[in-house]
C-alpha positions in Angstrom: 124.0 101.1 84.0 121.5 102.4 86.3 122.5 106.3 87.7 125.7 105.3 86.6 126.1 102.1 88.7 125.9 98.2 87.9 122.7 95.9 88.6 125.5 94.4 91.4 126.8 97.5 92.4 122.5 98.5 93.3 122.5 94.6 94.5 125.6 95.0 96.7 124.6 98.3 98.3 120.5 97.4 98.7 120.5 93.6 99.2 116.2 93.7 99.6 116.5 94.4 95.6 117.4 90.9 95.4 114.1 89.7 96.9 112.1 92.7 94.4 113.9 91.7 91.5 112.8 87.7 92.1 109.3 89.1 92.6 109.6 87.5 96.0 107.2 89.0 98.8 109.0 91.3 100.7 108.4 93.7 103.9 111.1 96.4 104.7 110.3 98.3 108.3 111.6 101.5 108.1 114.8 102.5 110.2 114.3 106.4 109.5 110.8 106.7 111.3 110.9 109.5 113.5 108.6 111.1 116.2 105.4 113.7 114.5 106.9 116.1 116.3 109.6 115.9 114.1 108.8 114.9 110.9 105.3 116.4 109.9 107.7 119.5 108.9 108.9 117.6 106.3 105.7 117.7 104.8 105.5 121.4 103.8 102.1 121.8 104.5 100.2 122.1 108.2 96.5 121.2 109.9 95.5 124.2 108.9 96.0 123.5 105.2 93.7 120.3 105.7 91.2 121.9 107.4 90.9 124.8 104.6 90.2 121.7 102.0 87.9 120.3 104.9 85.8 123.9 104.5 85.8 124.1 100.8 84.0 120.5 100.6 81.8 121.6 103.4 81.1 124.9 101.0 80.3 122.3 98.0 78.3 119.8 99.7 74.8 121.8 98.4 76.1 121.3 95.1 77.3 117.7 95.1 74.1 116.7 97.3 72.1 118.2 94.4 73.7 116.4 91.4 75.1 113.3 93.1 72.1 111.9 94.8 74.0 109.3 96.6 75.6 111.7 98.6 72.4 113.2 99.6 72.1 111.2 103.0 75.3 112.3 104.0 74.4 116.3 102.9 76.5 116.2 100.3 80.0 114.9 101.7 81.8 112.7 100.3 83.0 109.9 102.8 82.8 106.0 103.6 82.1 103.5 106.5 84.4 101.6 108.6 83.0 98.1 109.3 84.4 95.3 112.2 86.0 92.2 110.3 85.8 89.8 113.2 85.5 86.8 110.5 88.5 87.6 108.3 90.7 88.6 111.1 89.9 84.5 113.0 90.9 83.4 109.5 94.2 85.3 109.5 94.6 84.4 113.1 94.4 80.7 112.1 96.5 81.5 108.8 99.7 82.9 110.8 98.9 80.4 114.2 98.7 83.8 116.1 96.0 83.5 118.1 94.5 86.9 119.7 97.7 88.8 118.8 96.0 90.1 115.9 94.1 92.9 118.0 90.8 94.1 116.6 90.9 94.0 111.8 88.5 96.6 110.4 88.1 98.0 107.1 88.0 101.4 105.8 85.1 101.4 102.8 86.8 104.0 100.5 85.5 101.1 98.1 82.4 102.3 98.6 82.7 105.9 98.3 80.1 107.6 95.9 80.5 109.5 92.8 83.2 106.8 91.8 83.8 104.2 94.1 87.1 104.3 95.3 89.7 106.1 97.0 90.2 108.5 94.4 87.0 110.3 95.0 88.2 112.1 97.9 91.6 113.6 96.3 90.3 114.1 93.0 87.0 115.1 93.2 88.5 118.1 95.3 91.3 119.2 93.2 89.2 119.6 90.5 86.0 120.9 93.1 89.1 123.6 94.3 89.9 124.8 90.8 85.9 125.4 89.6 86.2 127.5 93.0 89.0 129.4 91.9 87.8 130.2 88.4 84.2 131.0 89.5 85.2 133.3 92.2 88.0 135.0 90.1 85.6 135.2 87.2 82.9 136.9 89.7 80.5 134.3 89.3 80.8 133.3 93.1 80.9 134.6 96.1 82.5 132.2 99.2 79.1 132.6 101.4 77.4 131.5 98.3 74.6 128.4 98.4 77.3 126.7 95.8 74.2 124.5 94.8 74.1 127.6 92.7 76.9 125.9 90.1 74.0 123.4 89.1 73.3 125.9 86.1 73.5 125.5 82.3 75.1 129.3 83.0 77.9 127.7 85.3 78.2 124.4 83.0 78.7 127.0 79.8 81.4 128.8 81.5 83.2 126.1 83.0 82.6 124.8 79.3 85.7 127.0 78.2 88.2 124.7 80.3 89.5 121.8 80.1 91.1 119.5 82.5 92.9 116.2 81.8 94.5 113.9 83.7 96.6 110.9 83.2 95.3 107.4 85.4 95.5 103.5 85.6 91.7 103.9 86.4 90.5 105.3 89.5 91.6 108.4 89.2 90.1 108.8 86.1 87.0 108.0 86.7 86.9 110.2 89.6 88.6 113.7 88.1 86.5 112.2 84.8 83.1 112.0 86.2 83.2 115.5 88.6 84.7 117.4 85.9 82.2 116.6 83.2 79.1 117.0 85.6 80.6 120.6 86.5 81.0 121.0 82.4 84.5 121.1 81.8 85.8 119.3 79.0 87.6 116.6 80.4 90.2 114.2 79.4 91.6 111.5 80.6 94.6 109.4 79.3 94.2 105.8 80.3 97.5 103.4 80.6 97.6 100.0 79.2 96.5 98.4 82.6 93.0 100.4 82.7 90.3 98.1 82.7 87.5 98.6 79.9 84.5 98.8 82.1 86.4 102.4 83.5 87.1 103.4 79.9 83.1 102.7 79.0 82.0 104.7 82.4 83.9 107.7 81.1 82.7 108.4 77.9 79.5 107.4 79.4 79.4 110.5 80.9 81.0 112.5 77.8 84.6 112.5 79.0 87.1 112.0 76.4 89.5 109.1 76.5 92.7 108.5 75.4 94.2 105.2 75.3 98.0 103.1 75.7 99.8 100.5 74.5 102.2 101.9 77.2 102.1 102.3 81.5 100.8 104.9 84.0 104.1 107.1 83.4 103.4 107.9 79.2 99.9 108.3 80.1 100.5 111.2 82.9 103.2 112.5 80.2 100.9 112.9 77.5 98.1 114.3 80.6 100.8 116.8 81.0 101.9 117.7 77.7 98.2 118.3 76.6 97.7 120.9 79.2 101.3 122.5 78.8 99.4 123.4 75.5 96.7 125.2 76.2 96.3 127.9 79.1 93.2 126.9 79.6 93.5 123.2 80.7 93.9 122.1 84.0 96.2 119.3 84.5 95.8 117.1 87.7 99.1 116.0 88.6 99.1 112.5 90.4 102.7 112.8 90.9 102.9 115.7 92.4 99.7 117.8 93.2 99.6 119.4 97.0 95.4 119.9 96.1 95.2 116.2 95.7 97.1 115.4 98.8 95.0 117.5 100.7 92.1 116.2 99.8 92.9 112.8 100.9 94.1 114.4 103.7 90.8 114.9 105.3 90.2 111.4 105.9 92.1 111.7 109.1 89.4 113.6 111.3 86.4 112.1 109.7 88.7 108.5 110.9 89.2 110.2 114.3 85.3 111.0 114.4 84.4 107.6 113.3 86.5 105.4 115.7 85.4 107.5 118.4 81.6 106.7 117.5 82.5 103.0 117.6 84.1 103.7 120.9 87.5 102.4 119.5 90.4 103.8 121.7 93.3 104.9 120.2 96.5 106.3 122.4 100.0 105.1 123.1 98.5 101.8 125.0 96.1 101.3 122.3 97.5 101.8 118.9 95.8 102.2 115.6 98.0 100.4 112.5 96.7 101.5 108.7 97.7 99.7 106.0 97.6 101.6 102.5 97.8 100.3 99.0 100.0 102.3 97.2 100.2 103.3 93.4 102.3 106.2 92.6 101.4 107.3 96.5 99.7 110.7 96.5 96.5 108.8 97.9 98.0 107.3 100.8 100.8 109.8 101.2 97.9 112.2 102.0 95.6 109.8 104.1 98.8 109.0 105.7 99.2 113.1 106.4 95.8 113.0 107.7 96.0 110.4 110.2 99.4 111.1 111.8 97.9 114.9 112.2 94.7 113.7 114.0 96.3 110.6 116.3 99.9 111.4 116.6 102.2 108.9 116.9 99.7 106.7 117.9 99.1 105.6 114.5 101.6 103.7 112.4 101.2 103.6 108.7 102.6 101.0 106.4 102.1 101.0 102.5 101.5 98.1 100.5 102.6 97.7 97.0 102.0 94.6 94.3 105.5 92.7 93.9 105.6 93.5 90.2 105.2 97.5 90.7 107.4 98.0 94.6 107.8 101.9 93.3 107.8 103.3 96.3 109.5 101.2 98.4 112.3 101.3 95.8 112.4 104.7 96.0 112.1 105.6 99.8 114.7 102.2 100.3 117.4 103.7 98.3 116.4 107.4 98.6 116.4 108.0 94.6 112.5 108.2 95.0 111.5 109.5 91.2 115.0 109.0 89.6 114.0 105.2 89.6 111.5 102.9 88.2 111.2 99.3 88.8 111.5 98.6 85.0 115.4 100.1 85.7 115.9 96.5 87.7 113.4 94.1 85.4 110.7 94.2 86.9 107.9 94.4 84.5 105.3 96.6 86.4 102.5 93.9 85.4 99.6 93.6 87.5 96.3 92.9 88.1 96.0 95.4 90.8 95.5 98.0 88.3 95.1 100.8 90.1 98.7 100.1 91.8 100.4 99.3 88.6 103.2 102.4 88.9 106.5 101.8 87.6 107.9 105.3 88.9 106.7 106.9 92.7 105.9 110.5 93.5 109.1 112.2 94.8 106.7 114.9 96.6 105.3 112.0 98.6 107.9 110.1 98.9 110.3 112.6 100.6 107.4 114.2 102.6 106.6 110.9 104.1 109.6 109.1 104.0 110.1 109.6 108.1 106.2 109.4 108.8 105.7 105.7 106.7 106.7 102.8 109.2 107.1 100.5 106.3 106.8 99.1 103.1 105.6 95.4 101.7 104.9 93.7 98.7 102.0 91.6 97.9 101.7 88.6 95.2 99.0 88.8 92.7 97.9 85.2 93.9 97.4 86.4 97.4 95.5 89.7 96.5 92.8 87.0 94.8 93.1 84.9 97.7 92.2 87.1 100.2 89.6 89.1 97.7 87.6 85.1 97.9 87.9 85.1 101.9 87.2 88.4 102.2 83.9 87.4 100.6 83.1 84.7 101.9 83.7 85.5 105.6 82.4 88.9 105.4 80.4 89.6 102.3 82.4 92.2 100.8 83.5 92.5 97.8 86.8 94.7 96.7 88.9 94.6 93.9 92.3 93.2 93.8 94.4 96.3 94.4 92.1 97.1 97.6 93.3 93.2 99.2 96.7 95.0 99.4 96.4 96.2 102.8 95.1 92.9 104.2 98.1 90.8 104.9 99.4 94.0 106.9 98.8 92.7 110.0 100.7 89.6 109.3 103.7 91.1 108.4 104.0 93.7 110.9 103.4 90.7 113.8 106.2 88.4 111.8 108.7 90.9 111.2 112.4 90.0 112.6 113.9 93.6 111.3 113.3 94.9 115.3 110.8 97.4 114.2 108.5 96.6 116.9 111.2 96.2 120.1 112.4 100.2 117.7 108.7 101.4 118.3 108.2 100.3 121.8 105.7 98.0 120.9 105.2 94.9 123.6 102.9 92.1 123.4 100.6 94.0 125.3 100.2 96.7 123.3 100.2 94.5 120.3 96.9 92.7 121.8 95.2 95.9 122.3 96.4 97.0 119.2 93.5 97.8 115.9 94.3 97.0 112.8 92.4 99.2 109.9 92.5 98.0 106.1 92.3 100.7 103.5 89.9 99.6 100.9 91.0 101.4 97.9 88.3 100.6 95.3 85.6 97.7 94.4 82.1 98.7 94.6 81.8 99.8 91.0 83.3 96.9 89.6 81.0 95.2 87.3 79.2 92.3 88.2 81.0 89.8 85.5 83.9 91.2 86.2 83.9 90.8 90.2 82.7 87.1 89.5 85.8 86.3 87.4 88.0 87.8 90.5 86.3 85.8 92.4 86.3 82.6 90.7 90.2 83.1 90.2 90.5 83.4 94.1 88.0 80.4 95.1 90.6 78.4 92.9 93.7 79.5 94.4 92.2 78.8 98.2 91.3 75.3 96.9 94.9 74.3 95.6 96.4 75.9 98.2 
């Protein structure tokens, strides 16, 4: 029994279940979508609550500029590129025999963001960024029209030296609240699920954060993430389930978008609609992009999430409307992945109920298609992402083939459909070792061969 119902009672009430529970590829567009204007108060936070997270990066870019080089050329904030995919997107026009319906692709480089290299450097970094502020200023070590380059101390490391923050992470957001919390001094923890990859687990300790490692998936890791700091007052505990700080800090992507596809002269309004499509893990990162962007561009953004067909969380969740009180493990599916940083058996309910009118839809992705698309990524356009960041590519596809109505729901005619641009969310890839994004590659070169 599941909540006190059958497997056919679930099947017979939610008949896409039968298509997750066969692993199949599926695409649900979602009937409850309603207008910003209505449903960014279901959210529970507001613009202004971005743009306070917006000012305390700006307040911290001295200090990350100083000790994170990288970030120097961009004065000290954190935030990737967008780059024109006109190569990949004639190769999925040929793929789905759809011509110039397809619009204009591009991709959004969170891959590529420094510090750590994926999406997870924007939330993470700043929850853990906001709670140094906190305990500096309430400690009187900082004042708020302080040069915060001033934290680059062995006095500042020694005193953040009596915290600790821990986390529980497939990988990404490891790395990210891993790497920032050390280099501040904190003693950091992270607890690592079964699906991490090594090379993340070796770039932690790397930098003196502890690691704690599973047999079993994301949700025992974040458990144990959470236990640890329930026992001691003085540990911090980043909650990827359910942490406003890290939403926020996602959130911020929105403007900088807004900023960006207006320097590219990209128009986007009702006759020219943006589509973003967002892997999705547990769904704080793009519950909060997703925030962002409908704040900045209205309804003339539509967002869909993209999931691996072994770990559907949140679709599950949003589709039935038992959001956290359901795993995918609850039907057989075995939460088995080799988009890692995707591989949640359980979704945020915080997300999933704030977002659950501003998503337009869900979709699942094979693991063979993630490869494919990582080898024709590469070799039309040189770039090179790891599997969970291939998620958002097939987006396009699905949201021109649908048959559910969504687009007829949304108002969307051919018309605006060829004017239409289509933006994939890179998640993660640029750190990924060099062997490692070979053997990805040589999976997905085969796969494209036998196809």
């Amino acid at each position: 029994m599941i909540l006190g119902q059958s497997l056919a009672q679930w099947r017979a009430h939610y008949p896409l279940l039968d298509e997750l529970i066969a692993l199949r590829e599926a695409s649900w567009f979602n009937p409850a979508v309603a207008p910003v204007s209505e449903a960014l108060g279901d959210v529970g936070l507001s613009a202004a609550d971005v743009a306070g997270a917006s000012a305390r990066l700006e307040r911290f870019a001295p200090y990350l500029a100083r000790v994170f080089p990288r970030t120097a050329a961009s004065g000290g904030i954190i935030e990737s590129d967008i780059l024109p995919l006109p190569q990949m997107r004639a190769l999925l026009s040929e793929e789905a025999q759809v011509g110039d319906e397809i619009g204009a692709l591009w991709l959004k480089r969170d891959s590529h963001l420094p510090i750590s290299g994926s999406i997870k450097a924007r939330g993470g970094i700043y929850e853990v960024l906001k709670h140094a502020e906190d305990l500096a200023l309430a400690a009187g070590l900082l004042n708020l029209d302080d040069d915060y380059a001033c934290l680059d101390s062995e006095e500042m490391r020694a005193f953040f030296g009596g915290y600790q923050v821990a986390v529980g992470s497939t990988g990404n957001l490891g790395l990210s609240i891993g790497i920032i919390s050390a280099r501040l001094g904190f003693q950091a923890t992270v607890h690592m699920s079964a699906d991490a990859r090594q090379w993340k687990k070796d770039k932690l300790r790397a930098h003196g954060v502890t690691v704690v490692e599973y047999a079993s998936d994301y949700s025992v890791a974040v458990e144990q993430g959470r236990r640890q700091a329930e026992a001691d007052a003085r540990c911090h505990f980043v909650d990827d389930e359910n942490s406003r700080h890290l939403f926020l800090g996602y959130a911020v992507a929105g403007e900088r978008l807004k900023q960006q596809l207006a320097a590219a002269r990209v128009v986007v309004d009702a006759e020219h609609p943006l589509f973003v499509y967002l892997p999705c893990g547990v769904g704080g990162g793009p519950g909060g992009v997703a925030f962002g962007l409908k704040l900045a561009f209205g309804d003339a953004v539509h967002c869909l999430f993209a999931e691996p067909t072994h770990s559907p969380c949140m679709l599950l969740g949003v589709h039935t409307g038992r959001h956290e009180e359901l795993a995918v493990q609850d039907f057989g599916i075995d939460n088995r992945t080799a988009a890692d940083g995707l591989a949640v058996g359980r979704p945020s309910g915080f997300v999933g109920r704030a977002m659950q009118r501003l998503i337009d839809g869900y979709y699942t992705v094979s693991d063979e298609q993630l490869f494919r698309y990582l080898a024709l990524l590469e070799r039309s356009e040189g770039q090179r992402l790891e599997p969970s960041a291939l998620a958002g590519m097939p987006g396009v596809l699905r949201v021109l083939g649908e048959q559910q109505g969504y687009r007829q729901r949304m108002g969307l005619t051919p018309l605006h459909m060829l004017q239409a641009t289509h933006l994939v969310w890179a998640t993660g890839g640029s750190m990924v070792p060099e062997a490692e994004m070979d053997s990805y590659l040589a999976r997905g070169r085969q796969l494209l061969q036998s196809a």
